[in-house]
C-alpha positions as CSV (number, residue, x, y, z in Angstrom):
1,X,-95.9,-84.1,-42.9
2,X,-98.9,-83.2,-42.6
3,X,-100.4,-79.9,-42.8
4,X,-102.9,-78.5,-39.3
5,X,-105.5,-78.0,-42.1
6,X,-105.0,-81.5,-42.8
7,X,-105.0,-82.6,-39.7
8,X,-108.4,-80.5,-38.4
9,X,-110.0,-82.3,-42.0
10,X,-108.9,-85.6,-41.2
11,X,-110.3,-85.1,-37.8
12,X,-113.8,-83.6,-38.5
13,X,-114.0,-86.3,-41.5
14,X,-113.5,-89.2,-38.7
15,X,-116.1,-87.5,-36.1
16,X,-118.0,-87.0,-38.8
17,X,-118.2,-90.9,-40.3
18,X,-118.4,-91.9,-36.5
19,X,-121.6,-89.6,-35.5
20,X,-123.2,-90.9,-38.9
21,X,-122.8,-94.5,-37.9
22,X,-124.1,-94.2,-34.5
23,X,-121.1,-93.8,-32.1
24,X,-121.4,-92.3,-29.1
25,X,-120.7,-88.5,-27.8
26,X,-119.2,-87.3,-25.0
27,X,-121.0,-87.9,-21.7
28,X,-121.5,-83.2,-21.6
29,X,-122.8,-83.6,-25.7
30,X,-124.9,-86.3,-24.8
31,X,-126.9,-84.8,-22.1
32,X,-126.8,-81.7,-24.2
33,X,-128.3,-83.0,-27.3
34,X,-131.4,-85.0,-25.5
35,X,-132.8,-81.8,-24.2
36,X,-136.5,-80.4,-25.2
37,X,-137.0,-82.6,-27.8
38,X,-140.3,-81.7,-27.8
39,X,-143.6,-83.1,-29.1
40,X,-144.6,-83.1,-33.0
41,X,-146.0,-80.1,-32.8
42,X,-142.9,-78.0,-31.0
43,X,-140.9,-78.2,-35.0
44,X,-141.3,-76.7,-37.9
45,X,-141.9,-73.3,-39.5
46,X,-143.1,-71.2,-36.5
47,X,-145.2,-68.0,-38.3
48,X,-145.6,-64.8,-37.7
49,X,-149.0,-63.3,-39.3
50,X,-151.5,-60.6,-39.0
51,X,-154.3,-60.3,-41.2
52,X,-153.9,-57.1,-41.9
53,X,-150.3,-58.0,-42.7
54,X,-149.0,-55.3,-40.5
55,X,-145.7,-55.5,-38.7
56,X,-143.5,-53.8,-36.2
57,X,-140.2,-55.0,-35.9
58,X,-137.4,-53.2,-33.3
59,X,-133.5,-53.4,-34.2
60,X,-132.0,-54.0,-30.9
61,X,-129.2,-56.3,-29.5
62,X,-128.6,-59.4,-27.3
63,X,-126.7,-62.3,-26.8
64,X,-127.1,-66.0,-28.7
65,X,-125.6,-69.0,-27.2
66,X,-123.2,-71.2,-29.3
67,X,-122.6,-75.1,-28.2
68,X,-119.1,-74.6,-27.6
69,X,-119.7,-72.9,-24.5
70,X,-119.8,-69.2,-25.9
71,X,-122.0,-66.1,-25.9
72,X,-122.2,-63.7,-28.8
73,X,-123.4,-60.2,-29.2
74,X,-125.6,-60.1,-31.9
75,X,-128.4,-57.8,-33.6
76,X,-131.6,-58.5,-34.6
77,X,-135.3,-57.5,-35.7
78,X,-137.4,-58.2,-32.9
79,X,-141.2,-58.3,-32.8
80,X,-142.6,-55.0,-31.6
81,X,-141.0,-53.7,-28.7
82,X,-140.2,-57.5,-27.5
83,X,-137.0,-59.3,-26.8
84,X,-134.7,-59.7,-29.1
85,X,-134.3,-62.6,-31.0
86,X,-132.1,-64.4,-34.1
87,X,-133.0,-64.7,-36.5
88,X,-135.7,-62.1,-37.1
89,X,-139.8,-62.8,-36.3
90,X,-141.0,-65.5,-39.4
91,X,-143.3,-63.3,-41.4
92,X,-146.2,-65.1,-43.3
93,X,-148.7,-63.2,-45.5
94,X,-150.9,-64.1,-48.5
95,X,-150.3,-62.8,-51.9
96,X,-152.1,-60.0,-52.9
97,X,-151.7,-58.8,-49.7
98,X,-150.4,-54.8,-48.6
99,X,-147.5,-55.5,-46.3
100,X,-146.8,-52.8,-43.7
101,X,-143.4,-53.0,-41.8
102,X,-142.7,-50.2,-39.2
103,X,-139.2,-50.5,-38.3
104,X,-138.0,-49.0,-34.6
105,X,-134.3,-48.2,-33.9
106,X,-132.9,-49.0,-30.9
107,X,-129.4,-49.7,-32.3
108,X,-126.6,-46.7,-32.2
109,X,-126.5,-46.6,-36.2
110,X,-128.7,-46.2,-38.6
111,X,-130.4,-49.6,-39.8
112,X,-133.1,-50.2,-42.9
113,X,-134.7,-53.1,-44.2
114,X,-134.9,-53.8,-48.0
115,X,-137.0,-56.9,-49.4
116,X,-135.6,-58.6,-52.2
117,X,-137.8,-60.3,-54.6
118,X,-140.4,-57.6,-53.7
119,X,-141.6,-54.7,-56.3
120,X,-143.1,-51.2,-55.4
121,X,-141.5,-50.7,-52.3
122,X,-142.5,-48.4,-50.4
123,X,-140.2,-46.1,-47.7
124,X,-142.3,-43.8,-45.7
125,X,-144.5,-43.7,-48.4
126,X,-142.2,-42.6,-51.5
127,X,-140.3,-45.0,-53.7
128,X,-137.6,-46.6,-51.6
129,X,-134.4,-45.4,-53.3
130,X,-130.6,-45.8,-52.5
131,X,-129.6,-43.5,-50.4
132,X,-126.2,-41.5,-51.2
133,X,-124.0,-39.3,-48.8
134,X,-121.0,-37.0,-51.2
135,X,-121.6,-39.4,-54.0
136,X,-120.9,-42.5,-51.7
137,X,-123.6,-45.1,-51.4
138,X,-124.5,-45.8,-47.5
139,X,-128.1,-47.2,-48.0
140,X,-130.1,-49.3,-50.4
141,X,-132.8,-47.6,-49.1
142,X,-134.1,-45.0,-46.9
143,X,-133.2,-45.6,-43.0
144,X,-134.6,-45.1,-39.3
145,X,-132.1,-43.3,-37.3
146,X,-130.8,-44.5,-33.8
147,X,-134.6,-43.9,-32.0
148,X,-136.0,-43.3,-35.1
149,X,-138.2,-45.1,-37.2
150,X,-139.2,-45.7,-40.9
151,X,-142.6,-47.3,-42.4
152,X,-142.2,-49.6,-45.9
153,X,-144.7,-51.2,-47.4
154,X,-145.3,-53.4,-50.8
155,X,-147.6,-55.5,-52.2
156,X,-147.0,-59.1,-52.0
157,X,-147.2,-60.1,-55.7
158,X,-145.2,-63.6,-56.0
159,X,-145.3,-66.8,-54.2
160,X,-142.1,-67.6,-52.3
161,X,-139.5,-67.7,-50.1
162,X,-137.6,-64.5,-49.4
163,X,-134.8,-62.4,-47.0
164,X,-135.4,-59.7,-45.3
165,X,-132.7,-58.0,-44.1
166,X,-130.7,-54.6,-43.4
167,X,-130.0,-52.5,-46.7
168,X,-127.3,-50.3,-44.5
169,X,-124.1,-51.4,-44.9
170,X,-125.0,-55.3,-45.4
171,X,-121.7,-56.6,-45.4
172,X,-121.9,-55.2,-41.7
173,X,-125.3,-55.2,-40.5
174,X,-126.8,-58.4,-42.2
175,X,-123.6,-60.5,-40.2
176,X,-124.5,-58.7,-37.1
177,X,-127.8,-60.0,-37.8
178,X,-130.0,-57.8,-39.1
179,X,-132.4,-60.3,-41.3
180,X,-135.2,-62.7,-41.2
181,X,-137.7,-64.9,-43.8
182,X,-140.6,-63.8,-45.4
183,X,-142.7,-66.0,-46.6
184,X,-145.7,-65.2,-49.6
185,X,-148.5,-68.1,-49.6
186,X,-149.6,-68.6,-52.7
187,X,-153.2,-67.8,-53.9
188,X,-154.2,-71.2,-54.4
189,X,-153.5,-72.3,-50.3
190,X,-156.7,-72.7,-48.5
191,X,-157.5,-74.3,-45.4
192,X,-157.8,-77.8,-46.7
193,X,-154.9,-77.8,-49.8
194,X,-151.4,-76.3,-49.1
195,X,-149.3,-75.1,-52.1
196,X,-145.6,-73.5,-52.4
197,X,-146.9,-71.6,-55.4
198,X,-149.6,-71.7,-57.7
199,X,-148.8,-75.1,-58.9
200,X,-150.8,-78.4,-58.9
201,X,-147.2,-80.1,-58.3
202,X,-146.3,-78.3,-55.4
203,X,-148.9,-78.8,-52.5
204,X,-146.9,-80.3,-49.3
205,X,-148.3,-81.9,-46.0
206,X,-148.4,-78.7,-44.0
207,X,-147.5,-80.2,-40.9
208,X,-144.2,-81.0,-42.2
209,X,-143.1,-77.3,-43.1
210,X,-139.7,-76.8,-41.8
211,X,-137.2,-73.5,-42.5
212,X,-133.7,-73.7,-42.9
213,X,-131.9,-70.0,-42.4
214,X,-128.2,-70.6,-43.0
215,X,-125.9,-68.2,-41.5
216,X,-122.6,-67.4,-39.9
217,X,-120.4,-65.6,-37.1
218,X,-117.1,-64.1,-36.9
219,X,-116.9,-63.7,-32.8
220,X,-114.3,-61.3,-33.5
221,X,-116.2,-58.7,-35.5
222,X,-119.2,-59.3,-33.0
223,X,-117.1,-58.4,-30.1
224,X,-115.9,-54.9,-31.8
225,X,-119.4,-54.3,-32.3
226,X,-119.7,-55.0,-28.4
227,X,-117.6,-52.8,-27.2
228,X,-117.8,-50.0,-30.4
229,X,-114.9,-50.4,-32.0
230,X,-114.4,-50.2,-35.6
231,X,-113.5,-53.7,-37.1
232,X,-111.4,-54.1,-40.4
233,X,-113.6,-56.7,-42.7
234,X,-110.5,-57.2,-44.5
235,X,-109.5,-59.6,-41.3
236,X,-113.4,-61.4,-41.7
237,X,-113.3,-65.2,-40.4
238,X,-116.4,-66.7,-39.6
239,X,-115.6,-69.8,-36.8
240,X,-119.7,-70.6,-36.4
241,X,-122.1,-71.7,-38.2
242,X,-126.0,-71.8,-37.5
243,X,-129.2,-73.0,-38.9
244,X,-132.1,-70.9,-38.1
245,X,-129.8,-69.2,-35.7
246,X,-128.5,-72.2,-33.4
247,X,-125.7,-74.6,-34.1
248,X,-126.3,-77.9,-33.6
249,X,-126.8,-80.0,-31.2
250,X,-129.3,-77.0,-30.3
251,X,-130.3,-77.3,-33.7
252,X,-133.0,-80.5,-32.5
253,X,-134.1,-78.5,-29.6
254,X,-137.8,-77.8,-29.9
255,X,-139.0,-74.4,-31.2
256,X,-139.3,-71.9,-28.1
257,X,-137.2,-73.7,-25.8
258,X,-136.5,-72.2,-22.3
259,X,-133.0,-72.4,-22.5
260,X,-132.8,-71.1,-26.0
261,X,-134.8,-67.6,-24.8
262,X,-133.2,-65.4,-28.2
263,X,-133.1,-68.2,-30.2
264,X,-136.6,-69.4,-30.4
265,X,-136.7,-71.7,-34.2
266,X,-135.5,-75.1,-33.9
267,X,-134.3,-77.2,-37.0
268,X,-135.4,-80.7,-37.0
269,X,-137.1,-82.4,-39.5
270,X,-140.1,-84.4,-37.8
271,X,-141.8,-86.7,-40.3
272,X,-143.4,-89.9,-41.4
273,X,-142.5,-92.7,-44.2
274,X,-144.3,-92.0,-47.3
275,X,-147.6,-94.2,-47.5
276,X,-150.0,-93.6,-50.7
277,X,-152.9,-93.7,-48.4
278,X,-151.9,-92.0,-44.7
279,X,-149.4,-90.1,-45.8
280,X,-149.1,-89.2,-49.7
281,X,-148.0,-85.5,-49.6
282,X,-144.0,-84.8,-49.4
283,X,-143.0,-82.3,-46.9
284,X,-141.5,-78.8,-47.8
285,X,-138.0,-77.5,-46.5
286,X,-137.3,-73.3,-47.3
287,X,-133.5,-72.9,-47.6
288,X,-132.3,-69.1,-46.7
289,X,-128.9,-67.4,-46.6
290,X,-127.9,-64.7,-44.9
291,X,-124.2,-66.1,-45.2
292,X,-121.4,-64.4,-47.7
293,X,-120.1,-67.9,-48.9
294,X,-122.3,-71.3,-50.9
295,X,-123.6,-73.3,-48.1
296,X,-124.3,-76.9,-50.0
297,X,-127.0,-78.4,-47.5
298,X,-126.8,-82.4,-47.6
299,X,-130.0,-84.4,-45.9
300,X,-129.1,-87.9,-45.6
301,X,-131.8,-90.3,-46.6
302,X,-133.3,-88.8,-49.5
303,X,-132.4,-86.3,-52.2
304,X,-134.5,-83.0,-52.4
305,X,-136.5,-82.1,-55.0
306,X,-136.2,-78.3,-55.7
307,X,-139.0,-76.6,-57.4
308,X,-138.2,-72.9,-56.5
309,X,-134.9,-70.4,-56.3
310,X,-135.3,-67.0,-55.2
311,X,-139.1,-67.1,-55.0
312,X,-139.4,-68.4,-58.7
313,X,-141.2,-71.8,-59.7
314,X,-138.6,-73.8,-61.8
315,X,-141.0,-74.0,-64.9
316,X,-140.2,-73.3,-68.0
317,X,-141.9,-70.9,-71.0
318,X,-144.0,-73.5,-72.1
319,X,-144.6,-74.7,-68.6
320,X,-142.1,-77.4,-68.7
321,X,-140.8,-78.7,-65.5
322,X,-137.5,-77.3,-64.7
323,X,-137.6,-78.8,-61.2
324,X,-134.5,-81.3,-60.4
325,X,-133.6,-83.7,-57.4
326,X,-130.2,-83.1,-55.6
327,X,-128.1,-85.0,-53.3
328,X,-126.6,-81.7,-52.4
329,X,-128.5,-78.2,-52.2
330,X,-126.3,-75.5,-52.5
331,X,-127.4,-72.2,-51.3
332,X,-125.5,-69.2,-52.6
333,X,-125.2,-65.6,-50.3
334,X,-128.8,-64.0,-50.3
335,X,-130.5,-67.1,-52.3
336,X,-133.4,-69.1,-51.4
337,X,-134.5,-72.5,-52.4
338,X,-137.4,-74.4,-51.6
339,X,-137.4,-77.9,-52.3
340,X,-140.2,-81.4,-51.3
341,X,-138.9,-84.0,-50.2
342,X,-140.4,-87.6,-48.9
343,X,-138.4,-91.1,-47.3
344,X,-139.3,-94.2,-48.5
345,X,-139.2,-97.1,-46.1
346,X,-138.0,-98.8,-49.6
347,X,-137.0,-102.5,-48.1
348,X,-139.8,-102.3,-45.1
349,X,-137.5,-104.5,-43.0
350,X,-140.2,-106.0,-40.3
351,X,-138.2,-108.7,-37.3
352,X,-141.3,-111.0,-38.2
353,X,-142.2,-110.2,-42.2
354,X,-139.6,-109.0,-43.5
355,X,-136.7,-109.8,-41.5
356,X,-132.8,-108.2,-42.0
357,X,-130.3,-110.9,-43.8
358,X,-127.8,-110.6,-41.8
359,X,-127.4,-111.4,-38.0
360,X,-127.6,-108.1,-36.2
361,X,-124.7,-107.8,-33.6
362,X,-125.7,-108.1,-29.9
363,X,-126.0,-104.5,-27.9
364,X,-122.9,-105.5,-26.2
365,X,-120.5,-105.8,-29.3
366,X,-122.0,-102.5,-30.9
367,X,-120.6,-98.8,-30.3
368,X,-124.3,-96.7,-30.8
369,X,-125.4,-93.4,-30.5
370,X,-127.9,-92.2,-28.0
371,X,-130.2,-91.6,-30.2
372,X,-130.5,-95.1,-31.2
373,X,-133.8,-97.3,-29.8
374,X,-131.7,-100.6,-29.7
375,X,-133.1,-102.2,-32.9
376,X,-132.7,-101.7,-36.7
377,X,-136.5,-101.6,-37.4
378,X,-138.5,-98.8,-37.4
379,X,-141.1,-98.7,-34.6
380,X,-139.2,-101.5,-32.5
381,X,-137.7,-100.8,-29.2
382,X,-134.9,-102.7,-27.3
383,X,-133.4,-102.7,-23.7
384,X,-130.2,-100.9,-23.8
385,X,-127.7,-101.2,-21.2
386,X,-127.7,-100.2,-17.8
387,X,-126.6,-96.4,-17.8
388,X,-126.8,-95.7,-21.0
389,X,-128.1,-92.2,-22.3
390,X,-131.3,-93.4,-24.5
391,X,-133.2,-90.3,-26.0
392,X,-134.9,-92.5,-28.6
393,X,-138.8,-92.5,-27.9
394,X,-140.4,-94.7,-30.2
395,X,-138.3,-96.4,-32.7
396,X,-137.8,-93.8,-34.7
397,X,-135.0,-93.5,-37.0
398,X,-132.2,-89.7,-37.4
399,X,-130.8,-89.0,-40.2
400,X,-128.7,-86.5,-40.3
401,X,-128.8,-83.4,-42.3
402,X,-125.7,-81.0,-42.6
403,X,-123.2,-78.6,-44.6
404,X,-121.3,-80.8,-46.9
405,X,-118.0,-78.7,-46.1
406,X,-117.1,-80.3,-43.5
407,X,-115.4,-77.7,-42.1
408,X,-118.8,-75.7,-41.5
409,X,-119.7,-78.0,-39.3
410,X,-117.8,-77.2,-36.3
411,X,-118.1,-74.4,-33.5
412,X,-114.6,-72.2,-33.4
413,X,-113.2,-75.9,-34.1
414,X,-115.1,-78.0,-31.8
415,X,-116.1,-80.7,-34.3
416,X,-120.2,-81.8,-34.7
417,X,-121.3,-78.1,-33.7
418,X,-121.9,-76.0,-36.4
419,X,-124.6,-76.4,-39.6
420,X,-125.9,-79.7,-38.8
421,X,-129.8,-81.0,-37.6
422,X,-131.3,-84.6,-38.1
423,X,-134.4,-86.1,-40.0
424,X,-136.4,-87.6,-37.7
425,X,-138.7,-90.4,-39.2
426,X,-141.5,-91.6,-37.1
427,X,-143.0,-95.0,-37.1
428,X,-146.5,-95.0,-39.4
429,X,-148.7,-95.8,-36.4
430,X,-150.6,-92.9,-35.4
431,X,-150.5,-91.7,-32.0
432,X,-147.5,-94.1,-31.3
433,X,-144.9,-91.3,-30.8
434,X,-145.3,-88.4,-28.0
């Protein structure tokens, strides 16, 4: 007989398989997942900056929305004294550069922020220590009080990708959500050349910049929060899982979304075929956890090349490359990784050229996925039946991109709803999709 964990598996698996060769989703999903696409320039990493690298960031509360249908109470760094959001405000600076973060307390405990990766922190201008109470650790560093506040600063010496998040009780505050990504451009970006680090072998198309911060929810521990109960973290059991704070099929919602108001970064991938003359440079993806469990992040249609971990370029003493391609990225609780990554229209099947070998089944005898324009070649568009939910624009091809445990992918068991966004490749004619 077999086991309900066995059963749920086998389940998921067979959703799974079925999304990934193009069946169709319930009528509700459908309509769901076809909303605010958006245009090109609606994905990808939105950045917060000031050039005097000064920022003010409120812990407050609010409410995300899940796709199963639920709301959870959450915490979060918002920017300023504005709304609340999850996850916390993007924040870009340059190396070199004195970053100033004044934190604000609106939250009935006392919250910090620590920077990993960063040296010479500053708390209210004194080392940033750990902070004991009777010989009991309660802080990594020094804290803002509930309506208090507390001023670090550092100097952003290293190119990379970090976390920011609460140094007060993290097991507690960083799941409630208390952290964001910071982001350290490297000395040799300019306006015209865009690098990861200070390496020749890392500049990326920056139009194609995209962040993935990997996290989780237990509804259970967010509702004693809600009503101020204590919670035992002995009885943990995270039942959602979210890219940059949405589960999918929110995850392809454009950044800034209406309907999304707390959850403003969306997750797809937006990109073109690599071309040696239009478009040569790979695109970057930033990998974050704020999760307490290996999240191994699987894009479909090309392996990732990762050149970074933890805001440190893969090269070796001698300045060997220590970079490696991966069919699966694993991201471990509090790491980073920041990998390039390009798709190769490697047969460049054309109807006319270049046609497909095999006789393509007519629409009628075909089970498809909304998302599909009605023809296997990239750029081509077909008639699809009458009633039919087509949210394909131009011929271009998803891909999928999700948590290769499977059972990360679901919302409180609802499969196809958890740590999952698509690749979307665009046909190589400029100005053909909106």
């Amino acid at each position: 007989m077999l086991s309900m964990r066995s059963i749920t598996r086998s389940l998921v698996t067979a959703l799974v398989l079925a999304i990934l060769m193009g069946a169709s989703l319930p009528a509700g999903t459908q309509a769901q997942m076809g909303m605010d696409m958006g245009t090109a320039g609606s994905h990808g990493i939105v950045c917060t900056t000031n050039p005097s690298a000064t920022f003010t960031l409120t812990a407050t509360d609010g409410y995300i929305q899940v796709t199963d249908g639920n709301v959870i109470y959450m915490w979060g760094y918002a920017l300023g004294g504005g709304a609340f959001q999850y996850p916390g405000p993007v924040l870009c600076v340059n190396e070199g550069d004195t970053v100033t973060v004044v934190l604000h307390n609106d939250l009935p405990e006392d919250v910090s922020i620590v920077f990993p990766g960063q040296t010479g922190v500053l708390a209210d201008g004194a080392a940033s220590q750990p902070v004991f109470d009777g010989g009991n650790l309660v802080s990594l560093t020094k804290t803002a009080p509930p309506g208090g506040s507390v001023t670090y600063s550092f100097v952003a010496g290293q190119p990379g990708t970090y976390l920011y998040e609460s140094g007060t009780d993290p097991v507690w505050q960083v799941q409630m959500g208390l952290a964001g990504a910071l982001i350290v451009r490297p000395a040799l970006d300019t306006m015209d050349e865009h690098y990861a680090y200070n390496d020749a072998e890392t500049r990326y198309n920056p139009d194609t910049e995209f962040l993935m911060f990997l996290s989780q929810i237990d509804p259970h521990m967010h509702m004693a929060a809600e009503r101020g109960e204590p919670f035992d973290m002995t009885y943990y059991h995270p039942r959602y899982w979210l890219i940059n704070g949405r589960s999918f099929p929110d995850t392809l919602a454009a950044n800034n979304v209406a309907r999304l108001p707390h959850q403003p970064y969306g997750a797809l991938a937006r990109i073109h075929p690599y071309d040696p003359d239009s478009n040569p440079l790979p695109s970057l993806v930033r990998y974050l956890s704020a999760g307490m469990i290996d999240y191994p992040m699987h894009p479909h249609g090309n392996h990732g090349r990762v050149i970074a971990r933890d805001g440190h370029l893969l090269k070796g003493p001698a300045g060997e490359d220590l970079s490696y391609e991966k069919f699966t990225v694993v991201v471990g609780p509090g790491q980073t990784a920041d990998a390039l990554f390009t798709w190769h229209d490697a047969e460049g099947w054309d109807p006319e050229t270049n046609p497909i070998p095999v006789t393509i089944p007519p629409i009628q005898d075909m089970v498809l996925g909304m998302y599909y324009s009605g023809s296997p070649y990239l750029g081509e568009m077909v008639p699809m039946p009458p009633g039919m939910a087509m949210m394909n624009q131009c011929g271009e091809y998803y891909i999928i991109s999700h948590n290769h445990a499977l059972q990360q992918i679901v919302a409180w068991d609802l499969p196809m709803s958890g740590m999952a966004t698509y690749i979307r490749i665009d046909p190589p004619q400029p100005n053909m999709c909106p």
